[in-house]
C-alpha positions as protocol buffer text, in pm:
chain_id: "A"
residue {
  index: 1
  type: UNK
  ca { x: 15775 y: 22691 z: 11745 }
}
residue {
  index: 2
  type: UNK
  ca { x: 16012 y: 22443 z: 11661 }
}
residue {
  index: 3
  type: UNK
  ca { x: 16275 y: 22222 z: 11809 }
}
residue {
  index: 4
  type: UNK
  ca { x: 16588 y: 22404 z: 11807 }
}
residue {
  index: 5
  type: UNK
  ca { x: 16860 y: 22101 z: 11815 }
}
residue {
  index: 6
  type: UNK
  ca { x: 16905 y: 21710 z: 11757 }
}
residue {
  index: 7
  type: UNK
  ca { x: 16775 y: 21491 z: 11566 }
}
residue {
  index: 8
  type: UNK
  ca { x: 16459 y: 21652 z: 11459 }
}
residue {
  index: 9
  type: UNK
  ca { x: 16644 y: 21999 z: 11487 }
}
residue {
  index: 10
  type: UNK
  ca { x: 16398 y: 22217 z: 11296 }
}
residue {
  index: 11
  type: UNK
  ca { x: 16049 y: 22044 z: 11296 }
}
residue {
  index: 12
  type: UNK
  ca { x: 15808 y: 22222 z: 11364 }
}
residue {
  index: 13
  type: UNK
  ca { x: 15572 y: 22170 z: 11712 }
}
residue {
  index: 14
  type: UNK
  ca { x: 15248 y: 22280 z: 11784 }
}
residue {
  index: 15
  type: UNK
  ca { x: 15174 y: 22555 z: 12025 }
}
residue {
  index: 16
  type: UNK
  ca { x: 14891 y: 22501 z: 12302 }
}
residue {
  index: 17
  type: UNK
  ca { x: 14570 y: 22715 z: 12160 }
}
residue {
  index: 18
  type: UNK
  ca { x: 14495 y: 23063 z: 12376 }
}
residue {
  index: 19
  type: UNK
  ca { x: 14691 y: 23282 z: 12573 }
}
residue {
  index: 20
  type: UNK
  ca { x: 14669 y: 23063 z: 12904 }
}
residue {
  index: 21
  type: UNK
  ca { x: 15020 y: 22868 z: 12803 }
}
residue {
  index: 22
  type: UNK
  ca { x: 15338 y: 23085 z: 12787 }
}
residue {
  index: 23
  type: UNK
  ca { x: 15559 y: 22870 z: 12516 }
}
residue {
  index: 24
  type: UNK
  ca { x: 15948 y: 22891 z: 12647 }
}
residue {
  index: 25
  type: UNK
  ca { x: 16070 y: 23068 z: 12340 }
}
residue {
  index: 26
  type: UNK
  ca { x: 16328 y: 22909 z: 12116 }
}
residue {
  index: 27
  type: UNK
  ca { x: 16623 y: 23143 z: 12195 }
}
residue {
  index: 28
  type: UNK
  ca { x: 16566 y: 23055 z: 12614 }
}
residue {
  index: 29
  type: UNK
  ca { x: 16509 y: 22733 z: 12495 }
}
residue {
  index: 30
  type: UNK
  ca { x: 16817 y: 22637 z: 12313 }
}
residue {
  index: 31
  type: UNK
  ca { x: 17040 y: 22823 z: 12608 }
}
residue {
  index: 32
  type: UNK
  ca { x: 16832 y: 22573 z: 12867 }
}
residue {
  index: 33
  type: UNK
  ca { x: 16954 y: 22266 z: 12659 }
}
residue {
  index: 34
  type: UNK
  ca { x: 17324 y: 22374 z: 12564 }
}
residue {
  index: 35
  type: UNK
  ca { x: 17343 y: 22383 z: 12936 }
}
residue {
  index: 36
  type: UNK
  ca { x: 17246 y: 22056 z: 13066 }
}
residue {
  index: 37
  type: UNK
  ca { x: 17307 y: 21886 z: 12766 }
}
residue {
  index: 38
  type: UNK
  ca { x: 17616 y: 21712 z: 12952 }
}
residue {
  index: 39
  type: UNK
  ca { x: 17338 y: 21519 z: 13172 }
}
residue {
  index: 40
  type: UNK
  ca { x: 17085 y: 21457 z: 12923 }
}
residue {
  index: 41
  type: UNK
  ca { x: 17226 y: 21149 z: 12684 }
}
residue {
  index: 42
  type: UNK
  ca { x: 17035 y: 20817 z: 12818 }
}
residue {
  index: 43
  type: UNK
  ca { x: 16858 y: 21053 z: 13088 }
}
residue {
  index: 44
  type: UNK
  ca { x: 16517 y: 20962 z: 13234 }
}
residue {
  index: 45
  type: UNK
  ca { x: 16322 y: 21313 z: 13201 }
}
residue {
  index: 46
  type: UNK
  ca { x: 16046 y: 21437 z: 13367 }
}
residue {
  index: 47
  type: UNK
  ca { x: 15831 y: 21756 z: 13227 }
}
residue {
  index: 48
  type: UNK
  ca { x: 15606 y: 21914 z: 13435 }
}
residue {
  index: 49
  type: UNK
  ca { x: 15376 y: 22174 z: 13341 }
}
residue {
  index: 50
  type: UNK
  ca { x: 15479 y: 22016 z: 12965 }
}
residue {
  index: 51
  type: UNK
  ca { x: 15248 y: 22248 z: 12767 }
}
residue {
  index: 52
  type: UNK
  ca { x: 15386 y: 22171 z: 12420 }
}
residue {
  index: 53
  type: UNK
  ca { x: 15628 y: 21925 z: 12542 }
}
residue {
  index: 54
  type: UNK
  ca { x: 15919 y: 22157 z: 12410 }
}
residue {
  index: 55
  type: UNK
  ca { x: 16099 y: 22061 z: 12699 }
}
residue {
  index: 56
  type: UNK
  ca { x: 16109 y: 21714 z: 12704 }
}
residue {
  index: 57
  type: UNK
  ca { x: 16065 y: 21641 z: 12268 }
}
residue {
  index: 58
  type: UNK
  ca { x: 16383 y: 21873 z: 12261 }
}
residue {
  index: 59
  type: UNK
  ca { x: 16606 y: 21675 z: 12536 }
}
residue {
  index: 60
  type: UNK
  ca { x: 16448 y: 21339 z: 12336 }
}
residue {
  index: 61
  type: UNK
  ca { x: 16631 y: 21510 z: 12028 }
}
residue {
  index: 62
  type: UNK
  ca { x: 16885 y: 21526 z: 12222 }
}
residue {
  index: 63
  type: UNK
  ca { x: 16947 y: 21183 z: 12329 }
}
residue {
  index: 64
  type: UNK
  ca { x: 16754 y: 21141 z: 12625 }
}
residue {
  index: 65
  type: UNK
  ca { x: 16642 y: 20776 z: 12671 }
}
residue {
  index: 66
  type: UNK
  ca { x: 16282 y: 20849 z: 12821 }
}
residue {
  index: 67
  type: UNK
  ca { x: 16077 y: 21142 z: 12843 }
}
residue {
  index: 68
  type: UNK
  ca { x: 15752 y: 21189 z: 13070 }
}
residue {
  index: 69
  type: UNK
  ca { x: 15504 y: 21476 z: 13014 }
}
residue {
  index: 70
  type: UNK
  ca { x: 15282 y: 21590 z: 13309 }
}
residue {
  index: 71
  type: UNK
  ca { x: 14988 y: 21857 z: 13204 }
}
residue {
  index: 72
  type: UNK
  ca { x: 14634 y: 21888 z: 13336 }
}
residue {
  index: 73
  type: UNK
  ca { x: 14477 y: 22123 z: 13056 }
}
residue {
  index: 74
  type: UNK
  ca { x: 14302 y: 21977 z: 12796 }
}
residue {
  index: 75
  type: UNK
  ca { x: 14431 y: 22222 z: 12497 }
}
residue {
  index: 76
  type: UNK
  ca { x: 14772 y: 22180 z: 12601 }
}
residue {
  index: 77
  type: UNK
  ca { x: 14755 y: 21800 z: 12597 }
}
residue {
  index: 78
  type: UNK
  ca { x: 14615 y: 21799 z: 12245 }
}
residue {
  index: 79
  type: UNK
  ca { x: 14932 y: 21988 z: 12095 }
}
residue {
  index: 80
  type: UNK
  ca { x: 15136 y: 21783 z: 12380 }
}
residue {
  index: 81
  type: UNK
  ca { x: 14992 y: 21432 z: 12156 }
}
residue {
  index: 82
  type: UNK
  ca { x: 15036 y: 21644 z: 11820 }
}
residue {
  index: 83
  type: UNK
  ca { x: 15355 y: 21676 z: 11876 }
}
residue {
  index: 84
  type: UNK
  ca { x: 15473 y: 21317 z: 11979 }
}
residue {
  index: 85
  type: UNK
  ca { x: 15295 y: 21187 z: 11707 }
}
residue {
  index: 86
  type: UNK
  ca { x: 15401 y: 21442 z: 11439 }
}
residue {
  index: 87
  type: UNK
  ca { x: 15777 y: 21352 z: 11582 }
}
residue {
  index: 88
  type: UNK
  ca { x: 15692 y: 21006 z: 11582 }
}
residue {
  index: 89
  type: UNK
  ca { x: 15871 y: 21000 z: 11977 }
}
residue {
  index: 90
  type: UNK
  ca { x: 15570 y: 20769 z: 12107 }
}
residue {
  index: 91
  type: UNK
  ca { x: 15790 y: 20488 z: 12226 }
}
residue {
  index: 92
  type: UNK
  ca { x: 15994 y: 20737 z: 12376 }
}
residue {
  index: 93
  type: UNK
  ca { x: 15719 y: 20886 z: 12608 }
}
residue {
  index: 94
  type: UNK
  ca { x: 15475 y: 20902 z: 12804 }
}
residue {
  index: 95
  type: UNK
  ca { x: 15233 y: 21122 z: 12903 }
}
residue {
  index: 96
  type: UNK
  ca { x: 14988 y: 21193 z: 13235 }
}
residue {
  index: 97
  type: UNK
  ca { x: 14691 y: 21356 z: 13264 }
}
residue {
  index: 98
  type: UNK
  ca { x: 14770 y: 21501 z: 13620 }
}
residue {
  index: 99
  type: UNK
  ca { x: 14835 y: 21804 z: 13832 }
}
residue {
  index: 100
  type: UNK
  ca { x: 15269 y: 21842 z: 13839 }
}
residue {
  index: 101
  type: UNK
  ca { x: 15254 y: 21966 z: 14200 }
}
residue {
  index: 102
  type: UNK
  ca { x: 15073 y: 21689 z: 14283 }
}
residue {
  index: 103
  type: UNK
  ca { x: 15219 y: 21456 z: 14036 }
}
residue {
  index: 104
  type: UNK
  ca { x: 15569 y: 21518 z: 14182 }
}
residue {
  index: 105
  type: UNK
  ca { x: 15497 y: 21496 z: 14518 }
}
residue {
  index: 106
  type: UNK
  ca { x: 15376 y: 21167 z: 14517 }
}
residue {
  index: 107
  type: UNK
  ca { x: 15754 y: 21060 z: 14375 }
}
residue {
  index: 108
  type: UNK
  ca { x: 16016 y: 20869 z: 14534 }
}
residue {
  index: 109
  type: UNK
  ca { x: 16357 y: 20998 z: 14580 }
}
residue {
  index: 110
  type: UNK
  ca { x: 16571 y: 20987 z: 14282 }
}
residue {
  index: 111
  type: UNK
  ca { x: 16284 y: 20886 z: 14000 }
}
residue {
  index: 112
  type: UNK
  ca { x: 16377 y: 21062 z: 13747 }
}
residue {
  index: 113
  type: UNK
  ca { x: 16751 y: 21191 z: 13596 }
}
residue {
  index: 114
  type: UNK
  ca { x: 16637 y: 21501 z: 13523 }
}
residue {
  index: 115
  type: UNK
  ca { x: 16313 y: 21681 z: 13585 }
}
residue {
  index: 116
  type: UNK
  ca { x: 16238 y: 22068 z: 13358 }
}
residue {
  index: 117
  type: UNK
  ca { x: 15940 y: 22258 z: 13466 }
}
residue {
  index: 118
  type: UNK
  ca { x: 15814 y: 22549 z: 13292 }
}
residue {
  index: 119
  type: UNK
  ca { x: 15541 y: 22678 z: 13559 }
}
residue {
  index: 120
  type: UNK
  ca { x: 15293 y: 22942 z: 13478 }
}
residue {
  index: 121
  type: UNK
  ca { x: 15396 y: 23307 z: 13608 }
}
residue {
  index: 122
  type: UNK
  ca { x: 15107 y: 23381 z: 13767 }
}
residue {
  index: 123
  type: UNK
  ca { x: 15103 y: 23134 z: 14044 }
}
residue {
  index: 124
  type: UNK
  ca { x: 15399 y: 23029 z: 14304 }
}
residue {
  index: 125
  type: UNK
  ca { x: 15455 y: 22711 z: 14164 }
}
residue {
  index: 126
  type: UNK
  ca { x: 15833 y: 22759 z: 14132 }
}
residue {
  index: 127
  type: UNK
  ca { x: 15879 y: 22808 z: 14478 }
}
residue {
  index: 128
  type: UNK
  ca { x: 15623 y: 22524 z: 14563 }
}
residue {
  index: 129
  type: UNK
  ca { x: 15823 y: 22258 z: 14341 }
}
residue {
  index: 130
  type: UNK
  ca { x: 16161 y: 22373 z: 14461 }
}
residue {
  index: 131
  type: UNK
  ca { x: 16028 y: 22347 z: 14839 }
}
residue {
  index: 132
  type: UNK
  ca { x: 15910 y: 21997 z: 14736 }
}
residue {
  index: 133
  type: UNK
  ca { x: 16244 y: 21928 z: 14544 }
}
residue {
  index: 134
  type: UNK
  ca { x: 16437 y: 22000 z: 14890 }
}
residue {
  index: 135
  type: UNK
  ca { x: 16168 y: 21822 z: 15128 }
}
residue {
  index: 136
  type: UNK
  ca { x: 16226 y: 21491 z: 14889 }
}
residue {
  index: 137
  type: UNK
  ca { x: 16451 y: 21552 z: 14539 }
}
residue {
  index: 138
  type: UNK
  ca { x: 16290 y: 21330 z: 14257 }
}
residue {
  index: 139
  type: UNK
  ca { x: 16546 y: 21371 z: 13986 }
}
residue {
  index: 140
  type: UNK
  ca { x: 16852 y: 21418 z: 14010 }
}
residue {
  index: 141
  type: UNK
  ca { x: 16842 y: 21776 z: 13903 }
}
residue {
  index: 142
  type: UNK
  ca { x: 16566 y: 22037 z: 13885 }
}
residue {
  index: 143
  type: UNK
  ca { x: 16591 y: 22265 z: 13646 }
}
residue {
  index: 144
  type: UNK
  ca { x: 16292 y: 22572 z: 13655 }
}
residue {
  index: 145
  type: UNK
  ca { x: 16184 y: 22844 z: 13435 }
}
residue {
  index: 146
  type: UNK
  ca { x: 16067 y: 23159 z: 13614 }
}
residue {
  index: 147
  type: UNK
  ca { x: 16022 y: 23535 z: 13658 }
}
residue {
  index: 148
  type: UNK
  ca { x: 16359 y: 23676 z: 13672 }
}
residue {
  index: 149
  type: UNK
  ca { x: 16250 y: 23904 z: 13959 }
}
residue {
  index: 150
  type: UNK
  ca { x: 16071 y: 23553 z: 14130 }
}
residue {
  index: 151
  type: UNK
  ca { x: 16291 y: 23461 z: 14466 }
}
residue {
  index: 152
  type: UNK
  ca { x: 16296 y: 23126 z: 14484 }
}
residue {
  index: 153
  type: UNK
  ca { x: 16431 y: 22942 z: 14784 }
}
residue {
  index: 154
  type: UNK
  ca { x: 16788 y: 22886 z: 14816 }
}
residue {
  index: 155
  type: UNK
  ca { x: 16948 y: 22567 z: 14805 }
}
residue {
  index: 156
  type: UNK
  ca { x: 17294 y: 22434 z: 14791 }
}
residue {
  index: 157
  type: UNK
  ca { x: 17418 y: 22411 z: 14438 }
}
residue {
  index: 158
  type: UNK
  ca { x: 17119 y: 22604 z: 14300 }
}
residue {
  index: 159
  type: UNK
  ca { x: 17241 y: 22865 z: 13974 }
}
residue {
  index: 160
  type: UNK
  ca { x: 17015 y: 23083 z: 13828 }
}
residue {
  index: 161
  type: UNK
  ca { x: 17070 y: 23251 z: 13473 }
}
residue {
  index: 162
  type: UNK
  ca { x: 16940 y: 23540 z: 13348 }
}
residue {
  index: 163
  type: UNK
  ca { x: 16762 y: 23597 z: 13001 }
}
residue {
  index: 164
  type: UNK
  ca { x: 16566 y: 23905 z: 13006 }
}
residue {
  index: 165
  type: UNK
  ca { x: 16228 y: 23912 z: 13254 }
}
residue {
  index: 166
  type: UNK
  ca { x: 16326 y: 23479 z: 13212 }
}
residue {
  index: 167
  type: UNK
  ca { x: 16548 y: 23324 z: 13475 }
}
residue {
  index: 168
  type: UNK
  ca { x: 16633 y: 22906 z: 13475 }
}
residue {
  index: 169
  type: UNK
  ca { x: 16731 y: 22794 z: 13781 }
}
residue {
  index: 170
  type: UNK
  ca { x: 16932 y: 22451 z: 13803 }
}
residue {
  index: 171
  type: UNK
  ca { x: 16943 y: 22262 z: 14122 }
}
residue {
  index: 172
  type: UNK
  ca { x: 17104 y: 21926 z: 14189 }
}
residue {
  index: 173
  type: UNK
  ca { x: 16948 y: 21689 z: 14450 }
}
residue {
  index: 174
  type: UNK
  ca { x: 17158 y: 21665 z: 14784 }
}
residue {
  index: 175
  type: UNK
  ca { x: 17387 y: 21365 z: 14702 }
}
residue {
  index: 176
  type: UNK
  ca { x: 17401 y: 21053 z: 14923 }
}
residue {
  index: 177
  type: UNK
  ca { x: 17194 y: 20738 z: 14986 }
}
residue {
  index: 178
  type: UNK
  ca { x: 17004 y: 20881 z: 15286 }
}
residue {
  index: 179
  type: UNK
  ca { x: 16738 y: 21117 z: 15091 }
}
């Protein structure tokens, strides 16, 4: 793995150890950042489910101004520190031992620019965090990785693209003060 574009375009990261992390690969990757790179200079990011932190290191490269991590596995978190460290992003960062689902919804309304989850398959968290997203939008966009044949629920503005058995679904938050 390596980060695809920026300013450490081409270092190399460090994949979480076993089969229970699926690493987005670099070709979904690099499609996910060309399109929200508009909204990611100065951004406040949130990754959930961070794994590598591919998600967030990459929109750091970017330009994004602040990037937190959210994992709960210990193997992933070692690779997650790894790779901040081997990037040198530590001031750039930070990272939380904690459960996404229940790290974003405990959240207030608008904490984050942007926040990029990369779920595991096996489980319904995409449809969980988009449910929470609608009940009380932290970020100003969601963006999701997910099962292309996974229905998640619909919500105004929501796109979904296609790349193979992959799908990313983007979904602003509803706009106005009253959320």
């Amino acid at each position: 793995m390596r980060i695809v574009a920026g300013r450490w375009r081409g270092h190399p990261i460090q994949a979480p150890p076993g089969r229970t992390t699926r690493p987005t690969t670099d070709r979904v990757r690099e499609a996910w950042m060309s399109s929200m790179l508009p909204l990611v200079g100065g951004a406040t990011v949130l990754d959930l489910f961070a794994g590598s932190g591919a998600l967030g290191l990459e929109t750091l490269s970017r330009g994004a101004a602040h990037a937190t991590f959210v994992e709960l596995a210990a193997g992933p978190l070692k690779a997650l520190r790894a790779n901040i460290e081997r990037l040198g992003a530590g001031d750039d960062c930070a990272v939380v031992k904690d459960n996404a689902m229940h790290y974003a919804g405990r959240l207030p309304a608008g904490a984050f620019d942007l926040a990029l989850a990369d779920p595991p398959y096996d489980e319904p968290y995409a449809a969980r965090l988009v449910e929470l997203f609608a009940e009380r939008p932290f970020a100003g966009w969601l963006w999701v990785e997910h099962r292309a044949k996974e229905a998640l629920p619909a919500l105004p503005g929501a796109r979904t693209r296609r790349y193979g058995d992959t799908a990313l679904t983007s979904i602003p938050a509803p706009g106005g003060d009253d959320e």
